[in-house]
Short mmCIF file of the C-alpha atoms (twelve columns), coordinates in Angstrom:
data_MODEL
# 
_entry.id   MODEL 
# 
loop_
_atom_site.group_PDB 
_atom_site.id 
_atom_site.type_symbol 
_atom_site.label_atom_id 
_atom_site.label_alt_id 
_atom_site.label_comp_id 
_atom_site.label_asym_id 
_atom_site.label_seq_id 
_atom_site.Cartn_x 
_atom_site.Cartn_y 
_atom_site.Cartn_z 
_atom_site.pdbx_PDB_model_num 
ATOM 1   C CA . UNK A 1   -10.527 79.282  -66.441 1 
ATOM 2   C CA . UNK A 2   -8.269  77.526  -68.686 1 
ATOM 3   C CA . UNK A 3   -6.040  76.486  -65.337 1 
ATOM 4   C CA . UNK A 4   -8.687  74.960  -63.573 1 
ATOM 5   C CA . UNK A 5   -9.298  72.999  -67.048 1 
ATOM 6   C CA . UNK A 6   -5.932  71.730  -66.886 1 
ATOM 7   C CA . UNK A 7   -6.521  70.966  -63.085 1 
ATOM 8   C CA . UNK A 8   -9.460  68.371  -63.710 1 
ATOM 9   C CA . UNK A 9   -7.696  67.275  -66.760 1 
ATOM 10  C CA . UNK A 10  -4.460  66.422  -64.730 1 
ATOM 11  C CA . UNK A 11  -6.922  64.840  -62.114 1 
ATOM 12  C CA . UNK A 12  -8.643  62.837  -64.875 1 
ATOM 13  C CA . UNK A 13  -5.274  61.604  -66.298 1 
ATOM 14  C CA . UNK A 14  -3.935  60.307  -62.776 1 
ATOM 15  C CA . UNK A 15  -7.045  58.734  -61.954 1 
ATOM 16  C CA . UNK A 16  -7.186  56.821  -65.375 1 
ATOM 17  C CA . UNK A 17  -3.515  55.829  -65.077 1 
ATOM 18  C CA . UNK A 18  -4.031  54.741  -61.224 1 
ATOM 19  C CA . UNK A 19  -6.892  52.718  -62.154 1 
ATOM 20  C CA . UNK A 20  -5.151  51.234  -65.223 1 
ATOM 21  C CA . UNK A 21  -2.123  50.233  -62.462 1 
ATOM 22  C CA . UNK A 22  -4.309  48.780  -60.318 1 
ATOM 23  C CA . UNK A 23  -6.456  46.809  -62.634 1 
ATOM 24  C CA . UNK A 24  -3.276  45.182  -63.532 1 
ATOM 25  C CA . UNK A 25  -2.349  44.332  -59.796 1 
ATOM 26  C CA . UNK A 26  -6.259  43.548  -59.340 1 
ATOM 27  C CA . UNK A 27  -6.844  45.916  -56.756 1 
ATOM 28  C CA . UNK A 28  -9.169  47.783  -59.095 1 
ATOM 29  C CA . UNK A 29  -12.239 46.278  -57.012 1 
ATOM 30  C CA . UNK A 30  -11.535 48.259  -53.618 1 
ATOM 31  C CA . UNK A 31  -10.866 51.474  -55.458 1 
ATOM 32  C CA . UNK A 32  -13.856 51.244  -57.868 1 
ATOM 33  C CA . UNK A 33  -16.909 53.163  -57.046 1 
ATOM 34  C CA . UNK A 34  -20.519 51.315  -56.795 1 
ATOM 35  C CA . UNK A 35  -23.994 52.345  -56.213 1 
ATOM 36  C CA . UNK A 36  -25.714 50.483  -53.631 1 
ATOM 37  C CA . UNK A 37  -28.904 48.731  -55.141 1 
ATOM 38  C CA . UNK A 38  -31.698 47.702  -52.873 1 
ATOM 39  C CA . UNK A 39  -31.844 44.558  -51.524 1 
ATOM 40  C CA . UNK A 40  -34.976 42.164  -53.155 1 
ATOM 41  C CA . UNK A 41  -35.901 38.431  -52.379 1 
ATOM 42  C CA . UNK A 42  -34.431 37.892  -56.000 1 
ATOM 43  C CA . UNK A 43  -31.284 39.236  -55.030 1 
ATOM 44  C CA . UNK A 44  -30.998 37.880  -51.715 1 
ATOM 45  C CA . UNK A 45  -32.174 34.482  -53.125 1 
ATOM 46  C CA . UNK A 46  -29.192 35.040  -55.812 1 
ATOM 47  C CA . UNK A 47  -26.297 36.275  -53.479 1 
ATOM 48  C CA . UNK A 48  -27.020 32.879  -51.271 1 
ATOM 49  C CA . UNK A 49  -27.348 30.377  -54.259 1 
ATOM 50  C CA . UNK A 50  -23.501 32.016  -55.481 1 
ATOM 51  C CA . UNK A 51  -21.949 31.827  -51.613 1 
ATOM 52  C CA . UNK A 52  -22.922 28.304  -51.456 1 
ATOM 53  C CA . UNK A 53  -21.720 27.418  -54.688 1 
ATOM 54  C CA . UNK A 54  -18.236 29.438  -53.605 1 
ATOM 55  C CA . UNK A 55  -18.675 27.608  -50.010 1 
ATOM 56  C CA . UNK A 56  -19.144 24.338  -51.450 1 
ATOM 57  C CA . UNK A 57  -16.148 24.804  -54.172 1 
ATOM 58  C CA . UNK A 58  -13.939 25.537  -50.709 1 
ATOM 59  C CA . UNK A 59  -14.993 22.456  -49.034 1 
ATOM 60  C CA . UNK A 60  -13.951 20.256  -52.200 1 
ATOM 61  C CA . UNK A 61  -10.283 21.309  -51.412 1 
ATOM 62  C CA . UNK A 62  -7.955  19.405  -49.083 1 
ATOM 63  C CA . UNK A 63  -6.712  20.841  -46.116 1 
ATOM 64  C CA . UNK A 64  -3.619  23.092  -46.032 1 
ATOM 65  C CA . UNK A 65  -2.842  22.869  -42.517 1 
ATOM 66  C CA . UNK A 66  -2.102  20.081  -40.486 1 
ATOM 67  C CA . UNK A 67  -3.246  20.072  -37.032 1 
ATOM 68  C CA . UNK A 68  -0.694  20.080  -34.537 1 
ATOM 69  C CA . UNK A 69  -0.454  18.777  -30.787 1 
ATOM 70  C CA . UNK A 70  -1.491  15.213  -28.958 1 
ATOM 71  C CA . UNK A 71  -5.119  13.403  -29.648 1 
ATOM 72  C CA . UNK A 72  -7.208  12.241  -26.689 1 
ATOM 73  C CA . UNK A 73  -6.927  9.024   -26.737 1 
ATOM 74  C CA . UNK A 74  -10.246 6.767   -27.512 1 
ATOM 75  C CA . UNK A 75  -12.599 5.088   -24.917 1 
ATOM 76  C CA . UNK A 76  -11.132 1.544   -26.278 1 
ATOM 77  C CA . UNK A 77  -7.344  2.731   -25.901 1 
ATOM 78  C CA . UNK A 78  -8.206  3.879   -22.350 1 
ATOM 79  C CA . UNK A 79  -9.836  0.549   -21.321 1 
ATOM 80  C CA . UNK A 80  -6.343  -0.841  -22.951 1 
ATOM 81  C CA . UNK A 81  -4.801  1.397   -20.947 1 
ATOM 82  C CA . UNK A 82  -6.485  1.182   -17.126 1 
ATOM 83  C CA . UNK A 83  -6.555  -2.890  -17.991 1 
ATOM 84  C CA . UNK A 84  -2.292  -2.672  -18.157 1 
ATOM 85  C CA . UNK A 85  -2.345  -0.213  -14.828 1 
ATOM 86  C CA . UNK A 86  -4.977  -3.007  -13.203 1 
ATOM 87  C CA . UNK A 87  -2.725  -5.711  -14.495 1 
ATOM 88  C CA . UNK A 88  0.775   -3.881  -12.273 1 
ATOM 89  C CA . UNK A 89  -1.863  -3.108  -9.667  1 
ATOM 90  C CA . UNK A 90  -2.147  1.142   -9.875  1 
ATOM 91  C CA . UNK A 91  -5.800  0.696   -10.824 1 
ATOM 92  C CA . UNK A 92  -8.330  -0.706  -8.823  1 
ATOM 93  C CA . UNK A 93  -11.499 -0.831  -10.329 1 
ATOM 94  C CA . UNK A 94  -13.383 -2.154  -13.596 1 
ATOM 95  C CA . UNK A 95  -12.209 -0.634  -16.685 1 
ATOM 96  C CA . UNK A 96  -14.558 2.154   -17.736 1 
ATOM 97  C CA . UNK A 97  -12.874 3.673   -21.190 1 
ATOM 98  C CA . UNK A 98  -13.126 7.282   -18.691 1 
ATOM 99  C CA . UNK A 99  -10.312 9.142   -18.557 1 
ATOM 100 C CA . UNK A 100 -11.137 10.407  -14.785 1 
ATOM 101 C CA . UNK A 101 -9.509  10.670  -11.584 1 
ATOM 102 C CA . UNK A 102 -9.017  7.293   -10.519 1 
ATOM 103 C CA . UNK A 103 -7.051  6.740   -13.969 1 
ATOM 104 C CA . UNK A 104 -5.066  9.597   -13.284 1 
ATOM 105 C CA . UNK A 105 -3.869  8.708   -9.568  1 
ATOM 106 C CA . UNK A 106 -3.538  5.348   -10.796 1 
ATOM 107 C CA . UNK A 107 -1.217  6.474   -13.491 1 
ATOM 108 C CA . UNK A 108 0.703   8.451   -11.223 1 
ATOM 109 C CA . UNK A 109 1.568   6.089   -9.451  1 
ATOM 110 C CA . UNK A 110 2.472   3.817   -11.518 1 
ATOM 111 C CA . UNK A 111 4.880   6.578   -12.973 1 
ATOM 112 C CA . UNK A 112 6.481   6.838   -9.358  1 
ATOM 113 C CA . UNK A 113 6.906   3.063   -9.056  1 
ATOM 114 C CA . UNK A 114 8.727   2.535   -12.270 1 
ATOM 115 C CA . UNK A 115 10.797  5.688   -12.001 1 
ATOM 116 C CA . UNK A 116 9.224   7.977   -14.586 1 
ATOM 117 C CA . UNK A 117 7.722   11.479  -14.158 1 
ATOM 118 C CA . UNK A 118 5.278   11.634  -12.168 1 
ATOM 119 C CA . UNK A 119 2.518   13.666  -14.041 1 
ATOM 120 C CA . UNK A 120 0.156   11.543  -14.410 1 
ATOM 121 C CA . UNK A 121 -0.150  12.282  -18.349 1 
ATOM 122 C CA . UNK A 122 0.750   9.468   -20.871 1 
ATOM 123 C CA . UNK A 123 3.524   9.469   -22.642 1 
ATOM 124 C CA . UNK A 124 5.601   7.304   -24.727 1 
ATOM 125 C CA . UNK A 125 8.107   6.122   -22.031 1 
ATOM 126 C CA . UNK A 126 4.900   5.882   -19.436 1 
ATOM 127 C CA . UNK A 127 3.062   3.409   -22.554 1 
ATOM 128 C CA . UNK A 128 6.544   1.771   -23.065 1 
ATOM 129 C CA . UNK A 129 6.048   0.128   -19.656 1 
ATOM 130 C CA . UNK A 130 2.771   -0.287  -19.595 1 
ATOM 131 C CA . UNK A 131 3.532   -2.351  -22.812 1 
ATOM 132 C CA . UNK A 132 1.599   -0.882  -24.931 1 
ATOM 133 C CA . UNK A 133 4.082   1.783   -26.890 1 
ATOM 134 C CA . UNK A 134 6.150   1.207   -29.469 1 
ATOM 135 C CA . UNK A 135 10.201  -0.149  -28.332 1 
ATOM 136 C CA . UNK A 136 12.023  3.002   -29.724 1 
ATOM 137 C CA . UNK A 137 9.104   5.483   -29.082 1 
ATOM 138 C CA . UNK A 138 11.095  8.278   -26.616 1 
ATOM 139 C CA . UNK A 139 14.733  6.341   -25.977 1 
ATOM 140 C CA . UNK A 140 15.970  8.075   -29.636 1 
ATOM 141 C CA . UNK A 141 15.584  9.340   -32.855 1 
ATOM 142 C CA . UNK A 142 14.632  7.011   -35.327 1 
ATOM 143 C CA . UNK A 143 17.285  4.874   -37.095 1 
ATOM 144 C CA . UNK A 144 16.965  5.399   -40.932 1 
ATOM 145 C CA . UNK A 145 16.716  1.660   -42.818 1 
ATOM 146 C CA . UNK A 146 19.833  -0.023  -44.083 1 
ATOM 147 C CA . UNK A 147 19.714  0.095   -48.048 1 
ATOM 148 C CA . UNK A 148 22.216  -2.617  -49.684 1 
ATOM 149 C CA . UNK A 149 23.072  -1.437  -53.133 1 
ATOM 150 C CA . UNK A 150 24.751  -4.479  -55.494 1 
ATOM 151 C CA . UNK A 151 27.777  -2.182  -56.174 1 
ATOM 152 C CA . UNK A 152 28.592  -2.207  -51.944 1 
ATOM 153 C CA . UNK A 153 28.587  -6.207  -51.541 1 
ATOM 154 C CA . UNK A 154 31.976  -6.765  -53.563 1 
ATOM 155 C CA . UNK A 155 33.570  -4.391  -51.162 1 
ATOM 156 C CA . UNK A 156 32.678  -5.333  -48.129 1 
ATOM 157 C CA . UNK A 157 33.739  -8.588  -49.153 1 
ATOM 158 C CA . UNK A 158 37.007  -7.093  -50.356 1 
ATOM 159 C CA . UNK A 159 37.023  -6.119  -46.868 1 
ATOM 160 C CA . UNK A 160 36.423  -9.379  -45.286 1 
ATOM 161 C CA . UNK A 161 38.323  -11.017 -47.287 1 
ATOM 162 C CA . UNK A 162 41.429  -9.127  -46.001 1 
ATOM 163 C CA . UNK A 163 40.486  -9.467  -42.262 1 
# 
């Protein structure tokens, strides 16, 4: 008798000192033992009102991830886009702002007739001749700006003044 007393009072002692360790790591939620209560329209009602409270709360914050990979490009930048191909003569046909398979063929070949790869995909070299990419965009990386400091310009004068 008095060793299976010392048995549940063992038990009792490690489950007090587990619980106090993981209360302090806050893990004391999935170990902690609840009763389910029935479900009633007030509680229902109440356990909505609090997730969209919580959801709302979430939608406040700013996003943590930034999305990665190309965006399709808009109706207006494809017009732009089949109105340069029309222009070198790879497009034939009105402008539509559809990215279908005229626009594609035509791009192709364009791309074959200037040299490029021929996937008819845009890219920055395939914009570049089109004339409608930016001068650097896909030749290198980008050159970082010049900064003149007022303690450099006596020296390279020193230098120039040697030459």
């Amino acid at each position: 008798m008095v060793k299976k007393k010392m048995q549940r009072m063992l038990r009792a002692a490690h489950l007090t000192l587990l619980t106090l360790c993981l209360s302090g790591l806050g893990a004391s939620a999935a170990f902690s033992t609840t009763t389910k209560t029935p479900v009633t329209k007030q509680s229902a009602k109440k356990a909505t009102s609090t997730s969209s409270r919580r959801g709302a709360k979430s939608t406040k914050r700013a996003p943590t991830r930034r999305e990665r990979g190309q965006k399709a490009p808009t109706p207006e930048r494809i017009t732009e886009i089949q109105r340069a191909l029309a222009k070198d003569g790879a497009f034939v046909g009105t402008p539509n702002g559809k990215w279908d398979d005229s626009t594609v063929n035509a791009m192709r070949n364009f791309q074959v007739n200037h040299g490029l790869n021929a996937s008819g995909k845009l890219d920055a070299r395939t914009l570049q001749q089109l004339g409608l990419g930016s001068q650097t965009a896909g030749v290198a990386a980008p050159t970082p700006p010049v900064k003149i400091s007022s303690t450099s310009a006596p020296q390279n004068e020193a230098v120039n003044s040697k030459q």
